[in-house]
C-alpha positions in Angstrom: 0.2 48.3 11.5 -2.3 46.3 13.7 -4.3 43.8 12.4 -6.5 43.7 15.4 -9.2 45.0 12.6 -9.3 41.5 10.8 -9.5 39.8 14.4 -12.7 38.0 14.7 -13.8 38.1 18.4 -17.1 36.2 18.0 -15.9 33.6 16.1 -17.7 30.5 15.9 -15.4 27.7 17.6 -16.9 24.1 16.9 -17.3 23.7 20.8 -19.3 26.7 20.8 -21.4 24.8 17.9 -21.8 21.8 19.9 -23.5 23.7 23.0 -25.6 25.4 20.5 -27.3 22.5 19.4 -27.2 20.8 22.6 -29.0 23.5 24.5 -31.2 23.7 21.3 -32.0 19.6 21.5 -32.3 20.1 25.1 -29.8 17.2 25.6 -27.7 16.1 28.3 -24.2 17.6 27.2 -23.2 13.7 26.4 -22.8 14.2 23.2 -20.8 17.2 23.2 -18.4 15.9 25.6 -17.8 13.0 23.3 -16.8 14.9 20.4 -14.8 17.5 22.4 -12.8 14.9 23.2 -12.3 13.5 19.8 -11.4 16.8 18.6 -8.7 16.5 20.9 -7.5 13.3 19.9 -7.9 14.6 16.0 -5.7 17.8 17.2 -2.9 15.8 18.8 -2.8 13.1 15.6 -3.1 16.6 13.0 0.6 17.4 15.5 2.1 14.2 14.8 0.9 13.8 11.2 2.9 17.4 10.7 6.0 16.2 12.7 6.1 12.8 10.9 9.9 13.1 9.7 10.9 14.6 12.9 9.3 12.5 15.3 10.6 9.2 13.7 6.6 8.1 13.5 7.4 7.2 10.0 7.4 2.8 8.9 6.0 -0.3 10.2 5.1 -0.8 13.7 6.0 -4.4 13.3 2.6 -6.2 13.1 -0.5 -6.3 10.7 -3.6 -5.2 11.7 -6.8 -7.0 11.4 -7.7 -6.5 7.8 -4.1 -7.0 7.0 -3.1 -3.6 6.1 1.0 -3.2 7.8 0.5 -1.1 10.8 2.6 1.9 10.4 3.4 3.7 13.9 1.2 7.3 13.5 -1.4 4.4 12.8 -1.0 2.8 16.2 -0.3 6.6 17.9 -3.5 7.7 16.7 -5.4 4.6 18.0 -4.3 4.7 21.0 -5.1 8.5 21.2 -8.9 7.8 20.3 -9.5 5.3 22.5 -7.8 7.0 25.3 -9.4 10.4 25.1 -12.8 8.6 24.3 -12.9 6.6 27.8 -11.2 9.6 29.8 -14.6 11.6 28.3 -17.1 8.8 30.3 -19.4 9.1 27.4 -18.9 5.9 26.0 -19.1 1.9 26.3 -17.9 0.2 23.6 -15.2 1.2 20.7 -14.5 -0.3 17.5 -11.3 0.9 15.7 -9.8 -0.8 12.4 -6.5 -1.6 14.5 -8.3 -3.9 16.9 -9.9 -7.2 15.6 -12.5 -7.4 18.9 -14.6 -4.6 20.1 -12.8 -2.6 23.3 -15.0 -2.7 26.7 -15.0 0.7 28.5 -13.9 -0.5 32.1 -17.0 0.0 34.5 -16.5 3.5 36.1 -15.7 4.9 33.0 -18.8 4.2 30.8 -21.4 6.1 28.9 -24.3 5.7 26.7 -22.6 5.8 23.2 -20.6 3.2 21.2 -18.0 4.7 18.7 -17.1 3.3 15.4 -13.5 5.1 14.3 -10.7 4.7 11.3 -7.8 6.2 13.4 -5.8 7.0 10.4 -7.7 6.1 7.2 -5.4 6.4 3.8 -2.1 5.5 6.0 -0.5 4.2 3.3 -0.3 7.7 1.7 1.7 8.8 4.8 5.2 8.3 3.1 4.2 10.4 0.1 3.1 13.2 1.7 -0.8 12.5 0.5 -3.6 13.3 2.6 -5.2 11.0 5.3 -8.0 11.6 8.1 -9.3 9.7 10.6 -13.1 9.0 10.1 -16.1 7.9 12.9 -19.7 7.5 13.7 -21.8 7.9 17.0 -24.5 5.3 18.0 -26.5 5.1 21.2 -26.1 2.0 23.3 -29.5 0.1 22.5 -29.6 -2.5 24.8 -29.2 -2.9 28.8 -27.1 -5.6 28.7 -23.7 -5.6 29.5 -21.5 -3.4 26.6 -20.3 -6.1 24.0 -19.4 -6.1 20.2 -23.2 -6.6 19.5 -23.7 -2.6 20.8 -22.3 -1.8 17.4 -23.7 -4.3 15.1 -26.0 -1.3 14.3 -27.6 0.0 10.5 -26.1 3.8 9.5 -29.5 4.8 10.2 -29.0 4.6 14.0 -26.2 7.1 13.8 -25.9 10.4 16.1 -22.8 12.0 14.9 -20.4 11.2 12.2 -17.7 12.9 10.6 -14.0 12.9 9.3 -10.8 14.6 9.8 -8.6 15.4 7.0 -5.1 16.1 7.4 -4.2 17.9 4.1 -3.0 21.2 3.3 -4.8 22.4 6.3 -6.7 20.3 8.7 -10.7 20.2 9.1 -13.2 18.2 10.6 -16.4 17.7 8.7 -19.5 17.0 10.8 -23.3 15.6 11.1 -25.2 15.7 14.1 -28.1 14.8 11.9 -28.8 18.7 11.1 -26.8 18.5 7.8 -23.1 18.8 7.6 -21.0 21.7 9.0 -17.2 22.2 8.0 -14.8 23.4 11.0 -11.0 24.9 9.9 -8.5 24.2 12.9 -7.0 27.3 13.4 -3.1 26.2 14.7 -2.6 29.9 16.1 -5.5 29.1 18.9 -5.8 25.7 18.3 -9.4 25.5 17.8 -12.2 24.5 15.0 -13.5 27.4 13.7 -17.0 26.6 11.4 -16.6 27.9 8.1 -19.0 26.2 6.3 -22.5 26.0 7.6 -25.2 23.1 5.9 -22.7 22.3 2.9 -24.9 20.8 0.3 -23.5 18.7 -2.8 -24.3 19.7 -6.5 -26.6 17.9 -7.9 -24.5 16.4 -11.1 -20.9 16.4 -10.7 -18.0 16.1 -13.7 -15.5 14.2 -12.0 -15.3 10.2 -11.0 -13.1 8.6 -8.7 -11.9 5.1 -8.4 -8.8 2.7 -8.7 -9.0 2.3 -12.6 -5.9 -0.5 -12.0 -8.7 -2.8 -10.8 -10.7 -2.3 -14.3 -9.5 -6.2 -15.5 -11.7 -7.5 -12.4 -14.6 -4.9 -12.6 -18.0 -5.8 -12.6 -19.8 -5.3 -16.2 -21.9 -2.6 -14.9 -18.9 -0.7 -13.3 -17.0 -1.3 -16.5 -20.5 0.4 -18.3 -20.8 2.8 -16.4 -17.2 4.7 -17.0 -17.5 4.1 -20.6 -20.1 6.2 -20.1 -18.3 9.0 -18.9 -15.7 8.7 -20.6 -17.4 8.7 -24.1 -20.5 9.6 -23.6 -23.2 10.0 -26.1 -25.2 13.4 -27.0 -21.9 15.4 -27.4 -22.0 16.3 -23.4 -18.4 16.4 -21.8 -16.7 13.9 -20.4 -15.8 13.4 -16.5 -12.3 13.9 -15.3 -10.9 11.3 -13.5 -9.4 12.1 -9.8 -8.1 9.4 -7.2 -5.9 9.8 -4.4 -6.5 6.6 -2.8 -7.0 7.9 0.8 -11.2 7.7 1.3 -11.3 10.6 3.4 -9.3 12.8 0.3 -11.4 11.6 -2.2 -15.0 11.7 -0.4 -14.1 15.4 0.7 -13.3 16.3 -3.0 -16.6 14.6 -3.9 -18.5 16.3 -1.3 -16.7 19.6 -2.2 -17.0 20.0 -5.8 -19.6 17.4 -6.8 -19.1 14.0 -8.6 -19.2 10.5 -7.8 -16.8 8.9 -5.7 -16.8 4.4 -6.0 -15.2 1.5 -4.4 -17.2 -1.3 -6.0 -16.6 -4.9 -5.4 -14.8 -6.5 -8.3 -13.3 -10.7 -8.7 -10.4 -9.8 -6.3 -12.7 -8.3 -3.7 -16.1 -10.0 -4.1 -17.9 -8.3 -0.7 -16.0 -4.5 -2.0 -13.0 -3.6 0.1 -14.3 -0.6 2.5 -15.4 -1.4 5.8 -19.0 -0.9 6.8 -18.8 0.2 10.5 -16.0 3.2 10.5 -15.5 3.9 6.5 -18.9 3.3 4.7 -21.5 4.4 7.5 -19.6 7.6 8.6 -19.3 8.9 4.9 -22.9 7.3 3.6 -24.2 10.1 6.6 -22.3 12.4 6.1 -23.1 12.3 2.2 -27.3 12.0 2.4 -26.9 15.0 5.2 -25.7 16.4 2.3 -28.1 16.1 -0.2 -26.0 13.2 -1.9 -26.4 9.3 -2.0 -24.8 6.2 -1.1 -25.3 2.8 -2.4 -23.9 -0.8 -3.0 -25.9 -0.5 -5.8 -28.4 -3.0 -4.6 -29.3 -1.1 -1.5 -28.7 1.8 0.7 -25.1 1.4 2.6 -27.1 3.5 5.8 -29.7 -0.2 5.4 -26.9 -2.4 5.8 -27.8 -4.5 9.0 -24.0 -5.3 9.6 -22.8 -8.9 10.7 -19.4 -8.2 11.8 -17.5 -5.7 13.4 -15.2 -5.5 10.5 -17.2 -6.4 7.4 -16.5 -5.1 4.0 -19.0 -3.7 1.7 -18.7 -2.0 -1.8 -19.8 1.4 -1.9 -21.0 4.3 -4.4 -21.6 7.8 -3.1 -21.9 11.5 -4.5 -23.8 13.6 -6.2 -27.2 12.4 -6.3 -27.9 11.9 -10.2 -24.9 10.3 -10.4 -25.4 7.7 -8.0 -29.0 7.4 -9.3 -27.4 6.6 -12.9 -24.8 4.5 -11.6 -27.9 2.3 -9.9 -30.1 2.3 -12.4 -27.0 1.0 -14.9 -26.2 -1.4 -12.1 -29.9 -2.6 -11.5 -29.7 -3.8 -15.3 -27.0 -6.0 -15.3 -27.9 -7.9 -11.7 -31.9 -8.2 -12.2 
């Protein structure tokens, strides 16, 4: 039996997406070019995440990175495959990347217009469990005609271009916003390409599941601690939430996306600024999320507001289904008036 029948042969490759809306933006190909050759870099880290064991990529590297998480070696593999397939696209200027404390300078003849926020290899401390990771990142343009420094990317969320995750779980997919809403692309190993498979994903409105490190719940903020009592015995005989947490931000802001819910990472007494980082964790998935239909919030503001101080400033964060985060604000609003 053939099964040339079930052989799509106009399928929808994520490429093919790109020049879609590029010829429809009438843009420069820039853009696409850039995220071709992240996809590439996302590809060749899905291969090493796979081949883990074998490949001896498991442990630490030896060194701690800047926000003093242990470098573990697919961390440093994957950083190094970013950045390098990034400057050999000559779309970009400057990169910032959780593994380096400064911002890295495109050389000269190399450069481009846009500036690239990424999380290699977010959730890396999953990676000896078998737990899903991803690598997350956000697009600006280059604002200024100065020389590229660190400043290029001191930008608000609102300035973003493109953002979007990888997840490395039971199959790998990249979730993307070009500002058009959000599209989901499957990689397809047996030609070893993105294939869309969900076009404009939008999030439920009210979810039934929260997410967040309950171990913290001694140093939680009164109105976090209000809020989950809330849905955990709440009044007017509704159900209660489930509670899901994997502790990799990419895992558990998919899920949210996917199925609905709130997703938080407050600040609490041990981490008074929250614990996420602004640039390449909060930004990317606050865009992704209000493409979406959802919300994102510290609870006093909008993350995507943020004007951001320094390239690897912490923030807390709150995102998901919109009525969710709405009740999580207005609960939040009353205890910091």
């Amino acid at each position: 039996m053939s099964d040339k029948g079930h052989f799509d042969t106009n399928v929808v490759t994520l490429t093919r997406f790109l020049l879609e809306e590029g010829r429809k933006a009438k843009g420069t190909g820039e853009l696409t070019t850039l995220l071709n050759a992240l996809c590439t870099a996302i590809k060749a880290i899905s291969s090493a995440v796979r081949k883990a064991g074998i490949a001896n990529l498991y442990g630490i590297a030896g060194s701690t990175n800047v926000t003093g998480d242990q470098v573990k070696k697919l961390d440093v593999l994957s950083n190094d495959l970013v950045i390098n397939m990034i400057k050999s696209s000559f779309t970009s200027c400057v990169l910032v990347t959780e593994e380096n404390d400064g911002a890295v300078i495109v050389e000269p003849d190399r450069r481009g217009k846009y500036v690239v926020c990424f999380d290699p290899l977010d959730g890396s401390s999953n990676i000896d469990c078998l737990a899903s990771i991803g690598t997350i990142f956000a697009i600006y343009r280059k604002c200024t005609n100065d020389e590229p420094n660190e400043k290029d990317a001191l930008q608000p969320g609102r300035n973003i271009v493109a953002a979007g995750y990888a997840l490395y779980g039971s199959a790998t997919m990249v979730v993307l916003s070009t500002g058009q809403g959000v599209n989901c692309f499957m990689l397809d190993p047996a030609i070893g390409e993105f294939i869309l498979v969900e076009r404009d994903l939008k999030i439920k409105k009210r979810g039934k599941i929260y997410s967040l490190n309950e171990g913290y719940a001694k140093y939680f903020d009164p109105a976090v601690t209000e809020y989950l009592q809330k849905k955990k015995f709440p009044e007017g005989g509704s159900e209660p939430y489930g509670a899901r947490y994997v502790g990799s931000m990419v895992a558990d802001v998919h899920r949210t996306l996917v199925y609905g819910g709130i997703f938080l990472y407050p600040a609490n007494v041990k981490s008074p600024k929250g614990k996420l980082r602004l640039l390449y964790e909060c930004n990317p998935m606050a865009f992704i999320m209000e493409q979406a239909g959802g919300m994102a919030t510290t609870g006093a503001m909008n993350v995507l507001d943020i004007q951001p101080e320094s390239l690897h400033q912490r923030v807390p964060v709150v995102l998901g289904s919109p009525d969710d985060v709405q009740e999580y604000i207005s609960i939040y609003q009353k205890h910091h008036k």
